[in-house]
C-alpha positions, 0 to 999 in steps of 0.5 A: 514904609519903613527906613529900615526896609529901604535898601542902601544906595549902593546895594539898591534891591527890588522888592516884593510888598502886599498891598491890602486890598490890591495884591502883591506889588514889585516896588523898585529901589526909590520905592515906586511901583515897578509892576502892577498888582498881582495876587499871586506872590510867587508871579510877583518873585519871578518879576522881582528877580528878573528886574533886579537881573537886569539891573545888576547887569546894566550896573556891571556895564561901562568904560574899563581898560583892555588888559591887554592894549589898555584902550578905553572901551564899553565893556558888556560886563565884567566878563568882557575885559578885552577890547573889541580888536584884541578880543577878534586876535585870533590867539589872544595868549599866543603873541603878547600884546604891548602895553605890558612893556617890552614883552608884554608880560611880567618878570619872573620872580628867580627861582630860590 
């Protein structure tokens, strides 16, 4: 395999090859084998982009700050910024939360 096929650490991708004599292969960023043949390349597409979806999803999860009680939490993605007691408030815009200071908002610029 080529260098200058393998994919960045930090863009690491799935990829589809063909091997001769035994059909479409998913290899996976360290380059070792993610599926098993195919002879198929659009089968072996499909798979690629499922595990590349799920790697990206797992890569997305982590410890983040709550916006609004800056708490450590495991957040789901970066869709899930809210930690799991400020996230079930029944009006999370309504009543400012307090780690934004005193109202739990930032000031104003005045009006020119």
């Amino acid at each position: 395999m080529k260098d200058w096929n393998l994919s960045k650490p930090a863009l690491a991708r799935f990829r589809v090859d063909y091997l001769a004599g035994h059909g479409w292969v998913v290899f996976d960023p360290d380059g070792n084998f993610a599926t098993k043949p195919t002879p198929f390349r659009n089968v072996a597409d499909h798979a690629r982009a499922e595990l590349q979806a799920e790697a990206d999803r797992k890569a997305k999860r982590g410890l983040r700050p709550c916006m609004c009680c800056g708490q450590t939490f495991v957040s789901a993605g970066i869709h899930n910024r809210l930690c799991g007691s400020c996230g079930t408030r029944g009006d999370v815009l309504g009543e400012p939360c307090s780690a934004g200071g005193q109202t739990g908002q930032k000031p104003r610029k005045p009006r020119t």
